[in-house]
N, C-alpha and C positions, 0 to 999 in steps of 0.2 A: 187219430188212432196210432200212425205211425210213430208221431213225435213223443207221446207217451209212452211207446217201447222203450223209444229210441231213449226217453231219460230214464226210464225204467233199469238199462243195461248199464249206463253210464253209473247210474246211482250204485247197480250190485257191484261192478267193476272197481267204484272207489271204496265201499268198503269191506272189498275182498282184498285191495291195494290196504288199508288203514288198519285191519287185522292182521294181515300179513307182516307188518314193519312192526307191531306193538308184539305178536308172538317171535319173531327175531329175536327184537330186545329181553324180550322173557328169556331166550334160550341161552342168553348166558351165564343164565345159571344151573345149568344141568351140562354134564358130562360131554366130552367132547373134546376137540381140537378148537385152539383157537383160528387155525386159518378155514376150519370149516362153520366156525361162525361168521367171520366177518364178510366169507361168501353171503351167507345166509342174508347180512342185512343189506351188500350190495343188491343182492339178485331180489328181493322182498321191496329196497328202495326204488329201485329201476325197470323192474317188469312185475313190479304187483304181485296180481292174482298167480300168476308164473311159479310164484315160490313154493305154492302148496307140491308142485312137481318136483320139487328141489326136497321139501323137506320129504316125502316120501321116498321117495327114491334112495337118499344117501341113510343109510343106517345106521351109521354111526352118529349123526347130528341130530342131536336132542333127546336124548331117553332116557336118561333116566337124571334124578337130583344126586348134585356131586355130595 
């Protein structure tokens, strides 16, 4: 039971990591700085699931189509 969480977690975490890095790459096409994208696909590349934190929080990175 456990070990089936435990892929259970792994599995949401790689494709919370896998969305995250493919919506990055979307972002730069929409509005913004460039050094607040290329944060974007560091922080998306390196701590995954993380990035959702990033992109809410900074307001000015990704909103609207340039």
């Amino acid at each position: 039971m456990i070990a089936i969480l435990f892929f259970l977690l792994i599995l949401g975490i790689f494709i919370a990591s896998l969305l995250a890095f493919i919506y990055s790459l979307i972002c730069f096409g929409y509005s913004g700085s460039n050094t607040d994208k290329i944060i974007g696909i560091i922080i998306a590349w390196l701590f995954g699931p993380f990035y959702w934190i990033y992109y809410m929080s900074n307001d000015n990175y990704c909103k609207s189509i340039k």
